[in-house]
C-alpha positions as CSV (number, residue, x, y, z in Angstrom):
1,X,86.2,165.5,25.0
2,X,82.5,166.0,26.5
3,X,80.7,165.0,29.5
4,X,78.8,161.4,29.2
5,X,77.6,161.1,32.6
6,X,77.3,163.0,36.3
7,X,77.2,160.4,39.2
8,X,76.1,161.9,42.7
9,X,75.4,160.7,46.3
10,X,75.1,162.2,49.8
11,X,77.9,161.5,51.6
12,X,77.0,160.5,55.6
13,X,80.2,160.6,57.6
14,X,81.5,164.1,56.7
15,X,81.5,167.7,59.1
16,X,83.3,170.1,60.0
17,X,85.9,167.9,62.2
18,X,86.8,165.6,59.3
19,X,88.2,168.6,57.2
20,X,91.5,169.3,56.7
21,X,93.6,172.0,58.2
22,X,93.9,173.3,54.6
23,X,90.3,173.3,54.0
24,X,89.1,174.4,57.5
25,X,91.6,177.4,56.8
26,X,89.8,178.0,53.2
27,X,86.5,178.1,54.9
28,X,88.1,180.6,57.6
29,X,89.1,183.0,54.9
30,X,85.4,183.3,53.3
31,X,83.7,183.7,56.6
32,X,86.2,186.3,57.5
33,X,85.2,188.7,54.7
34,X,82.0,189.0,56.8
35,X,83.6,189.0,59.9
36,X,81.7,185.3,60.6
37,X,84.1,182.9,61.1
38,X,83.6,182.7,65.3
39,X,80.5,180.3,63.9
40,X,83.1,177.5,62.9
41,X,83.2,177.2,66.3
42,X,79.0,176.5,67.1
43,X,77.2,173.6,65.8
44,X,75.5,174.4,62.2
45,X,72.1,174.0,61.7
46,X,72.6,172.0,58.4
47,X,75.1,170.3,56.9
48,X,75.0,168.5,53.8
49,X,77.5,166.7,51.2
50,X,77.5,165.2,48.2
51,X,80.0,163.3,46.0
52,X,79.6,164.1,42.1
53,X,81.5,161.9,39.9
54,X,82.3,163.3,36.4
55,X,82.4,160.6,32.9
56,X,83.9,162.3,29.9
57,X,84.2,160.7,26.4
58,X,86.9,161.4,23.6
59,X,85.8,160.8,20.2
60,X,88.2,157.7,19.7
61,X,86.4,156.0,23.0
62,X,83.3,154.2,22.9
63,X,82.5,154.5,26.9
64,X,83.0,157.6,29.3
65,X,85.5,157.3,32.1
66,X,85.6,158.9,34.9
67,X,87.8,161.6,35.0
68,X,87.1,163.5,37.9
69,X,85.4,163.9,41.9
70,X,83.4,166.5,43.7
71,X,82.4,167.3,47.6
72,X,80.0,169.3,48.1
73,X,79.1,170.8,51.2
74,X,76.3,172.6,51.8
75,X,76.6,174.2,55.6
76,X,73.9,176.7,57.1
77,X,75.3,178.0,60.4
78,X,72.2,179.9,60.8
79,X,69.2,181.5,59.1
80,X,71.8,184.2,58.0
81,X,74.6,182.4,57.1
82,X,74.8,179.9,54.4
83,X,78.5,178.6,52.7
84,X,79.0,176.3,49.8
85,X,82.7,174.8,49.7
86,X,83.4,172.3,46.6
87,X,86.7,170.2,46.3
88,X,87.4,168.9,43.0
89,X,89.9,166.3,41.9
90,X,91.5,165.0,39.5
91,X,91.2,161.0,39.1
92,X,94.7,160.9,37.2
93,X,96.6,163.7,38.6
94,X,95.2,163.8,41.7
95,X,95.2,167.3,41.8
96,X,92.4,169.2,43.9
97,X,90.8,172.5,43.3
98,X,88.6,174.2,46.1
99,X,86.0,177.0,45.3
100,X,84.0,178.7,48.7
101,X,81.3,180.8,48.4
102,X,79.9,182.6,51.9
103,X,76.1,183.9,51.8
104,X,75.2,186.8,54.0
105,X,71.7,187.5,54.5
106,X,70.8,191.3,55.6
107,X,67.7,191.9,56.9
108,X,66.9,196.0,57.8
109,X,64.0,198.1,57.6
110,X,64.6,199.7,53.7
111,X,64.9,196.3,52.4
112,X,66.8,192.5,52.9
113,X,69.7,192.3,50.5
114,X,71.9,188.8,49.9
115,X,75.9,190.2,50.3
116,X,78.2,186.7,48.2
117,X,81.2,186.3,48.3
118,X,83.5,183.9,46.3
119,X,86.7,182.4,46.4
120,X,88.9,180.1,44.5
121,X,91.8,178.1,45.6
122,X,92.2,181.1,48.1
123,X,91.4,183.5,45.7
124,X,89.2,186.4,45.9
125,X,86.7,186.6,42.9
126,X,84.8,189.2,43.9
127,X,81.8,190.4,46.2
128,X,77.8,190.8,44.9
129,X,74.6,192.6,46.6
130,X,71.7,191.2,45.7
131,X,67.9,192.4,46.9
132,X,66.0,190.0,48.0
133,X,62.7,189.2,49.5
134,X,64.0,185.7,51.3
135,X,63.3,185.8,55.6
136,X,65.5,183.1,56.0
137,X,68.7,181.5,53.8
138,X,67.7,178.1,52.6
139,X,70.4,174.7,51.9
140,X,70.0,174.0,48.5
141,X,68.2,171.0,47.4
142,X,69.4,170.1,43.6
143,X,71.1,166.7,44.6
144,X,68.2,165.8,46.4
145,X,65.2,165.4,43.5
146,X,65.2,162.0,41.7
147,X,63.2,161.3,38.5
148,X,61.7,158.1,38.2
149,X,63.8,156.8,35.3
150,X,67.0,157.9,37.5
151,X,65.8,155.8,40.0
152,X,65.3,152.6,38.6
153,X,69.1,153.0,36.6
154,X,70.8,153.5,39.8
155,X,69.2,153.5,43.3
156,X,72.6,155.3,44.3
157,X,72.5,158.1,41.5
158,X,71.4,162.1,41.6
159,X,71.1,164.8,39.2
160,X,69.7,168.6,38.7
161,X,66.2,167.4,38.6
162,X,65.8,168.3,34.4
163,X,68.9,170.0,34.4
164,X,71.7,167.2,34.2
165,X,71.0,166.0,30.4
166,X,71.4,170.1,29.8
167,X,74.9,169.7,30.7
168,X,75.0,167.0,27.7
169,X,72.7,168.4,24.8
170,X,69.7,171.4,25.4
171,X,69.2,174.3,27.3
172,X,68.7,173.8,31.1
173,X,65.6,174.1,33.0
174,X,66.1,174.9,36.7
175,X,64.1,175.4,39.7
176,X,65.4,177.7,42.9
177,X,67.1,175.7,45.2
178,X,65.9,172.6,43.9
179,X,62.6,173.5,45.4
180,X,60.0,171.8,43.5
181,X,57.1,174.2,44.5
182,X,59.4,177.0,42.8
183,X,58.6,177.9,39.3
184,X,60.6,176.1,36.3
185,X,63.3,178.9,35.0
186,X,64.3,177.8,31.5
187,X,67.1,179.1,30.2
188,X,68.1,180.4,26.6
189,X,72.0,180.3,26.9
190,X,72.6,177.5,29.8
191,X,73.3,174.2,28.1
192,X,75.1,172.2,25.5
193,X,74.2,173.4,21.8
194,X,71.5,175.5,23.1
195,X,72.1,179.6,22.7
196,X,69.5,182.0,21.6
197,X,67.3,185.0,22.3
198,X,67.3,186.8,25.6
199,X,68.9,186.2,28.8
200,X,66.6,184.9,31.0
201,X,68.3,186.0,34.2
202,X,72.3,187.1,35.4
203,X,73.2,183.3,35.3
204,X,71.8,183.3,31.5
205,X,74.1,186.3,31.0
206,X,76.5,184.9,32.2
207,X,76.2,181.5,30.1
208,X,75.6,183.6,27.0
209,X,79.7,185.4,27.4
210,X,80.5,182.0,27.5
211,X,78.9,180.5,24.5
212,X,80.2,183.6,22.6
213,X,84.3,183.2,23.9
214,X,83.8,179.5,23.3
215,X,83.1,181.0,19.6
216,X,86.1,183.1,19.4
217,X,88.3,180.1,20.6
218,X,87.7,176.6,19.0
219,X,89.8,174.2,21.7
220,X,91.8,173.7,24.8
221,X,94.0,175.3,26.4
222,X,92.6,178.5,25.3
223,X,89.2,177.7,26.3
224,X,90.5,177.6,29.5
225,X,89.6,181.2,30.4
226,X,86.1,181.1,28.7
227,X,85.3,178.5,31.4
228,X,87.5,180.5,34.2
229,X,85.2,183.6,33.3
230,X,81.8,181.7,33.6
231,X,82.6,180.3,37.1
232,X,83.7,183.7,38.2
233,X,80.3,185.6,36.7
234,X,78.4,182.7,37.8
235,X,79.5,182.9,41.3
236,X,78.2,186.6,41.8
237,X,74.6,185.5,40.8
238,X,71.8,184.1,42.9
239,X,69.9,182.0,40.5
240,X,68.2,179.0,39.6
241,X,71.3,176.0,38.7
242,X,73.9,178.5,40.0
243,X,75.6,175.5,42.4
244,X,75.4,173.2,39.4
245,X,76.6,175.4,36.7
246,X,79.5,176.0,39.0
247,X,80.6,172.9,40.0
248,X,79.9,171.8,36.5
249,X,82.9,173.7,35.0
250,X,85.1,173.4,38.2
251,X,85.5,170.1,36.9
252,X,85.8,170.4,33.4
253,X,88.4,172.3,34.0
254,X,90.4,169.8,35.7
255,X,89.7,167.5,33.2
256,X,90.7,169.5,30.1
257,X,94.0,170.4,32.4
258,X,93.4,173.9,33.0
């Protein structure tokens, strides 16, 4: 089975108050690690979501169908304090899946340094330091570039600027945040039937263990873990496509019934 199509849009009516108790506790647990989570009390200074829908094709099928859904929120409390929080689902099971990830910006004298921290379905991944150079954390802005082709097929559809048809066939090309005035990061490892040379980055390292366990195992369910391991890696990196490549397997997980 393979991916024929990602559907997004940004989603108006959702905040804070239209979570769950589930998911407000999920979003607790993150901000905790950093001692942060008195700010689910204050007004955020952005909030963003988006709704991803996910088309995959079996080889006996001529069309994709749509197999699973995707929030995204995108919530900066403050210039120091950024959180990503997917929920994906299952069309058929209806199962869900959540994956937070907290950003801690540090500025001090010696230096500024990005502290991450991820979790899955209440589940501690793991913790990264990154330096950095960045004043002020930033919402990202993948979802939001349209090409004109994307346009005129569907007024209501979104993609990773160049990077969608990546997750199809090629290597991805990325920018930062989905900032158009940053530089185009292409990548050697990221992408469908694309693998070769260097690693461009931790992401690309990260996309590179993957191709090579998807080589050791040749199908599902034991692929499973080679998609389990990318989201985990990807989730302690900082780079170009991070969000996507992330929320990219969340789902294909879900849909090959890991």
């Amino acid at each position: 089975m393979y991916i024929t199509d990602i559907r997004a849009k940004q989603i108006f009516n959702l905040s804070l108050d239209t979570l769950t108790e589930f998911e407000y506790s999920l979003l607790e647990q993150a901000l905790n690690h950093f001692n942060q989570a008195a700010v689910l009390n204050t007004n955020p200074l952005e909030y963003k979501v988006y709704e991803s829908q996910y088309f995959y094709q079996s080889l006996d099928q001529k069309v994709g169908k749509r197999m699973a859904d995707q929030l995204s929120h995108f919530i900066r409390f403050n210039d120091y304090l950024r959180v990503t929080f997917m929920k994906t689902q299952a069309i058929e099971t209806n199962k869900a899946s959540y994956y937070v990830s907290v950003a801690h910006l540090i500025r001090q004298a010696g230096g500024s340094f990005k502290k991450i921290v991820s979790y899955r379905d209440g589940k501690l991944l793991g913790e990264n330091k990154i330096e950095t150079d960045q004043q002020v954390l930033e919402t990202p802005h993948e979802y939001d570039v349209l090409t004109e082709e994307e346009v005129a097929l569907n007024d209501d559809a979104i993609s990773t600027q160049s990077g969608l048809p990546c997750i199809q066939d090629g290597c991805c090309s990325f920018r930062y945040n989905g900032n158009p005035f940053n530089p185009e990061v292409n990548y050697n490892w990221c992408g469908a039937n694309c693998g070769s040379g260097v690693p461009v980055n931790d992401l690309d390292t990260c996309c590179r263990t993957h191709d090579f366990c998807y080589g050791s195992f040749g199908s599902y369910p034991n692929r499973c873990s080679c998609d389990q391991t990318l989201v985990d890696c990807a989730s302690f990196t900082d780079n170009a496509g991070t969000t996507r490549v992330i929320g990219a397997f969340n789902a294909k997980m879900f849909v090959m019934g890991c």
